[in-house]
C-alpha positions as CSV (number, residue, x, y, z in Angstrom):
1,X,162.1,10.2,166.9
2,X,162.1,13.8,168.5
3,X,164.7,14.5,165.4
4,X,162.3,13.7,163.4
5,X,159.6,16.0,164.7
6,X,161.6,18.5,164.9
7,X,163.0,18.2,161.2
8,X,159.0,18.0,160.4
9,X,157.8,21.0,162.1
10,X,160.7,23.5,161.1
11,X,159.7,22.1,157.4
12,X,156.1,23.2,157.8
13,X,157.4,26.6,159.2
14,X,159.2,27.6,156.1
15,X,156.6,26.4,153.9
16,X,154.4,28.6,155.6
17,X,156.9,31.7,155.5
18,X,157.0,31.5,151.5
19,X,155.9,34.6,149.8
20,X,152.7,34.6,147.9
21,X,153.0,34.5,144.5
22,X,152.4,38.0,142.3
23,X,148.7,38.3,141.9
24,X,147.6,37.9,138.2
25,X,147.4,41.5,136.1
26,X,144.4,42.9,135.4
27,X,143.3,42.4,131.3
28,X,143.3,45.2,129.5
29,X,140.4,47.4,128.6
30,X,139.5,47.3,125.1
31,X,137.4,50.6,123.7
32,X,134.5,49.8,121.6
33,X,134.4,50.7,118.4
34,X,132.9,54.1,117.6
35,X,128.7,54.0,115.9
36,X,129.0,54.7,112.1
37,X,127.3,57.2,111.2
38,X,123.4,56.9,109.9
39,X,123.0,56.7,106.6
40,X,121.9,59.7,104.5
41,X,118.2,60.1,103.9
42,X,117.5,61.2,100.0
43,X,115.3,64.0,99.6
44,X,112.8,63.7,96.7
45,X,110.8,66.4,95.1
46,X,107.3,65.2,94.1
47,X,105.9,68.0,91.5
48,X,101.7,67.7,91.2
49,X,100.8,69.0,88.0
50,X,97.2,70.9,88.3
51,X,95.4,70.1,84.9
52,X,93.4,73.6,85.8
53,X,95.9,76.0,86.0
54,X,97.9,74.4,83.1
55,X,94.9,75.0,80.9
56,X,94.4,78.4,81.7
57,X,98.1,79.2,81.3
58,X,97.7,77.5,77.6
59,X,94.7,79.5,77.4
60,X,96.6,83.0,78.3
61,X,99.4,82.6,76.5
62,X,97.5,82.0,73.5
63,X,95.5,84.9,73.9
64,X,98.8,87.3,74.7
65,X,100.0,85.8,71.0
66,X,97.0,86.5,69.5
67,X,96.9,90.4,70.9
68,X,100.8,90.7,69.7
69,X,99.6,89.8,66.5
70,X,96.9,92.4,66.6
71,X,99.3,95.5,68.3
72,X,101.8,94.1,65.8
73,X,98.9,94.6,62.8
74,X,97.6,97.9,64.0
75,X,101.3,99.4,64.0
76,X,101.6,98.1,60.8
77,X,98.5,100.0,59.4
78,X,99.3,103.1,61.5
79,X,102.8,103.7,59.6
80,X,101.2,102.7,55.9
81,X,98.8,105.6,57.1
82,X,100.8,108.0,58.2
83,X,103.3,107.3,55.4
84,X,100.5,108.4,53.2
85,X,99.4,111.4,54.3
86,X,103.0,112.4,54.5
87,X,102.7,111.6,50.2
88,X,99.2,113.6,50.1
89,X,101.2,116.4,51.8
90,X,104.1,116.8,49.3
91,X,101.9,117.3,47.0
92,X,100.4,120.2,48.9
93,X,103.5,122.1,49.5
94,X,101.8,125.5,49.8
95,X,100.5,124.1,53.2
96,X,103.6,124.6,55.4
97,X,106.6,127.0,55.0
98,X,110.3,125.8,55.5
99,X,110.4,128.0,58.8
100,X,107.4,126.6,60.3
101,X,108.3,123.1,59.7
102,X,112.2,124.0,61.1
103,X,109.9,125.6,64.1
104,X,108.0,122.1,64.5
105,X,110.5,120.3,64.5
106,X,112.6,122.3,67.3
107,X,109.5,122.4,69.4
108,X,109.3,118.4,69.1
109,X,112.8,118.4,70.5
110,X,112.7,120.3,73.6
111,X,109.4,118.2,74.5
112,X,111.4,114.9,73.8
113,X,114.4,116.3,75.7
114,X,111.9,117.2,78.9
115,X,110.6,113.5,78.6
116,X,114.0,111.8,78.7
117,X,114.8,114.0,81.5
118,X,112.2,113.5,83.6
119,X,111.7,109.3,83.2
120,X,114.9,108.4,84.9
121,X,116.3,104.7,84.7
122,X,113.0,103.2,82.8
123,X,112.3,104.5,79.4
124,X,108.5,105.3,78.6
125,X,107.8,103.7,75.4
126,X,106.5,107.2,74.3
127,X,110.2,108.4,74.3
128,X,110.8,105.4,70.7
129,X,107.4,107.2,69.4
130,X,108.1,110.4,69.6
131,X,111.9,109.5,68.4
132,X,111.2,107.8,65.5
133,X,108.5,110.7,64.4
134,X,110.7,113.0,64.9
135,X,113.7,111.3,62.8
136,X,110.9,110.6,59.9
137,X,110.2,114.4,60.3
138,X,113.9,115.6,59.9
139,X,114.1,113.6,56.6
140,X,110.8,114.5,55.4
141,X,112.1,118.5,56.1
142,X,115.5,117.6,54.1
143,X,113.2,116.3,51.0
144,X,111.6,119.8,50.7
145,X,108.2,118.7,52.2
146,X,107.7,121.3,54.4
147,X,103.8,120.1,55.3
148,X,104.8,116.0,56.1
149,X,107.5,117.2,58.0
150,X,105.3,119.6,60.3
151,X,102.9,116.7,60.4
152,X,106.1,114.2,61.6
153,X,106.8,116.8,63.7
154,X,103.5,117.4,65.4
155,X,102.8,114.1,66.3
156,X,106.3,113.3,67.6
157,X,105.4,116.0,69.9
158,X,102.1,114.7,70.8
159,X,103.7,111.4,71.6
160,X,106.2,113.2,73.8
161,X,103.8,115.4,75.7
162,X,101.6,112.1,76.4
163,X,104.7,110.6,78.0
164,X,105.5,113.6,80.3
165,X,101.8,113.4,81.2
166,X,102.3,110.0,82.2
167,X,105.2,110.8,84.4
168,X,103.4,113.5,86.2
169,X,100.6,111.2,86.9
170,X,102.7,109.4,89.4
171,X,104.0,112.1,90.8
172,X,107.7,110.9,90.4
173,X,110.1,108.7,88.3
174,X,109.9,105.7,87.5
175,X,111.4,102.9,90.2
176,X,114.1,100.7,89.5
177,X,112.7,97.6,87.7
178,X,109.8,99.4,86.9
179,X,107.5,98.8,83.4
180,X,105.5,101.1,82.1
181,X,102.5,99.8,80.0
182,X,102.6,100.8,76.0
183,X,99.2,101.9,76.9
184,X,97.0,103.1,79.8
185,X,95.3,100.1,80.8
186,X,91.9,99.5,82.3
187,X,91.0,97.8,85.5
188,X,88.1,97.0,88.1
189,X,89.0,95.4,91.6
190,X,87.6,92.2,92.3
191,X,87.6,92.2,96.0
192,X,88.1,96.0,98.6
193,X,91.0,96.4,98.3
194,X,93.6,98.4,99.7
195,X,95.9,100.6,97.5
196,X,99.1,101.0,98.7
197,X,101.8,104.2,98.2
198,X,104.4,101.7,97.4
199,X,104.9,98.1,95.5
200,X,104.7,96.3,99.1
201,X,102.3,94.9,101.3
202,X,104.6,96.7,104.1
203,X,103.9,100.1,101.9
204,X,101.5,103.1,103.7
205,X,97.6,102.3,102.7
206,X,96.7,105.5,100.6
207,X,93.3,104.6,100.4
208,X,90.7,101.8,100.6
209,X,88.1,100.9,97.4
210,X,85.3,98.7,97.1
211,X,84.9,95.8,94.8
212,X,84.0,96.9,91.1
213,X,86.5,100.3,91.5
214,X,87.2,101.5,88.0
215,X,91.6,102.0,88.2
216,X,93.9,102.7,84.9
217,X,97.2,100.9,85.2
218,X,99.9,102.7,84.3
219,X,103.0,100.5,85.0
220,X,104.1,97.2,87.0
221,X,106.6,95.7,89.2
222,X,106.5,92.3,89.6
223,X,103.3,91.5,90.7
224,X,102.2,95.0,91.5
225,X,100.3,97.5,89.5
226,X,100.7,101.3,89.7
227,X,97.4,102.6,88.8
228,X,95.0,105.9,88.9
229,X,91.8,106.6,90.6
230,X,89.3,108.6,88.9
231,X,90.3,111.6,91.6
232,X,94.0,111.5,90.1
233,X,95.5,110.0,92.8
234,X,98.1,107.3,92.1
235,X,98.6,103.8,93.9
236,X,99.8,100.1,93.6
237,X,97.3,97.5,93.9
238,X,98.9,93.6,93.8
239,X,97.9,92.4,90.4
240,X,95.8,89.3,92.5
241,X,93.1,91.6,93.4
242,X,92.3,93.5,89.9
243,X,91.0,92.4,86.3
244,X,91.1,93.8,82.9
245,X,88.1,95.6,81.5
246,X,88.6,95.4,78.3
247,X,86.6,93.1,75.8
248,X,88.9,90.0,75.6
249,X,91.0,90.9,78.3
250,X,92.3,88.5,81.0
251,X,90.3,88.3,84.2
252,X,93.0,87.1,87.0
């Protein structure tokens, strides 16, 4: 009976003394998967059309082909013209002597030469004037007609000397990207205004006008206008802020 016990209790001793078992591992961590990305957003242009303005640029676009037309006509005329007083003059050959027409004719040259020289990059359209007068001339002094050819001459001349005067008026060249007008061209401000010594809002303010200011454009740049005050003193004015005086002419 004590055996017994005694087998019992040593039984329940190494029961007891029996390791633990291993302690389960941990599970793994799994990452989440990264965000896509947001879809891209589709920019769209929405154009409004002004039913105004698009009138008004119908409107001055048809006027600028009728006034091409008209330049285009009064050319036209103004070569048949001089083309016949040319004719009325070889008939008059006692009117001009081969060494005044040779004279002419050299005197039309060094003009055109001073022009070319002083307009830098942008050609005055004086400068095609006076050239083709002055090529007309030369063949009208090889036919014997000493008289057309001093005419040819003269006004080539005249062309060429309007041109320098032109230049001088601004006081320099012209700038790069510059246009000169085929003709001088009246203005009025609209609003006072300031005139600026360059084509830039940043430029120096050479002087302030009042509305109604009488200016003669000369030449543009973009949306500037180099212009004249009565005084002689040149300027740029943005083309916003003056109209055209003459009859027909475009007011904005």
């Amino acid at each position: 009976m004590r055996l017994n016990r005694l087998i019992a209790v040593m039984a329940l001793a190494s029961a007891c003394a029996k390791p633990a078992p291993p302690a389960a591992a941990p599970a793994p961590v799994v990452a989440a998967p990264p965000a896509a990305p947001p879809a891209p957003v589709a920019a769209e242009t929405v154009t409004v059309r002004d039913a105004t303005l698009e009138r008004e640029a119908a409107q001055l676009r048809m006027e600028l082909l009728e006034r091409s037309a008209q330049l285009a006509d009064a050319e036209r005329r103004y070569e048949e013209a001089t083309t016949e007083v040319v004719r009325a003059m070889a008939r008059l050959r006692s009117l001009a002597t081969r060494a005044e027409a040779a004279s002419a004719i050299a005197e039309a040259e060094v003009t055109l030469r001073q022009l070319r020289g002083r307009s830098g990059q942008q050609v005055p359209p004086e400068v095609q004037k006076a050239d083709a007068s002055l090529k007309s001339a030369s063949r009208t002094f090889d036919e014997g007609n000493y008289a057309g050819a001093v005419y040819l001459a003269t006004e080539a001349k005249r062309a060429a000397t309007l041109g320098r005067g032109r230049i001088a008026e601004s006081g320099q060249g012209a700038r790069a990207g510059e246009s000169s007008f085929a003709v001088p061209v009246p203005l009025s401000t609209t609003t006072r205004t300031n005139l600026r010594a360059g084509p830039s809002i940043s430029s120096a303010i050479v002087t302030t006008v009042d509305a109604g200011t009488a200016l003669t454009g000369l030449a543009y740049a973009q949306e500037w206008v180099r212009v004249t005050l009565d005084d002689g003193r040149t300027a740029w004015v943005h083309q916003a802020l003056v109209k055209g005086t003459v009859s027909g002419a475009p007011e904005r």
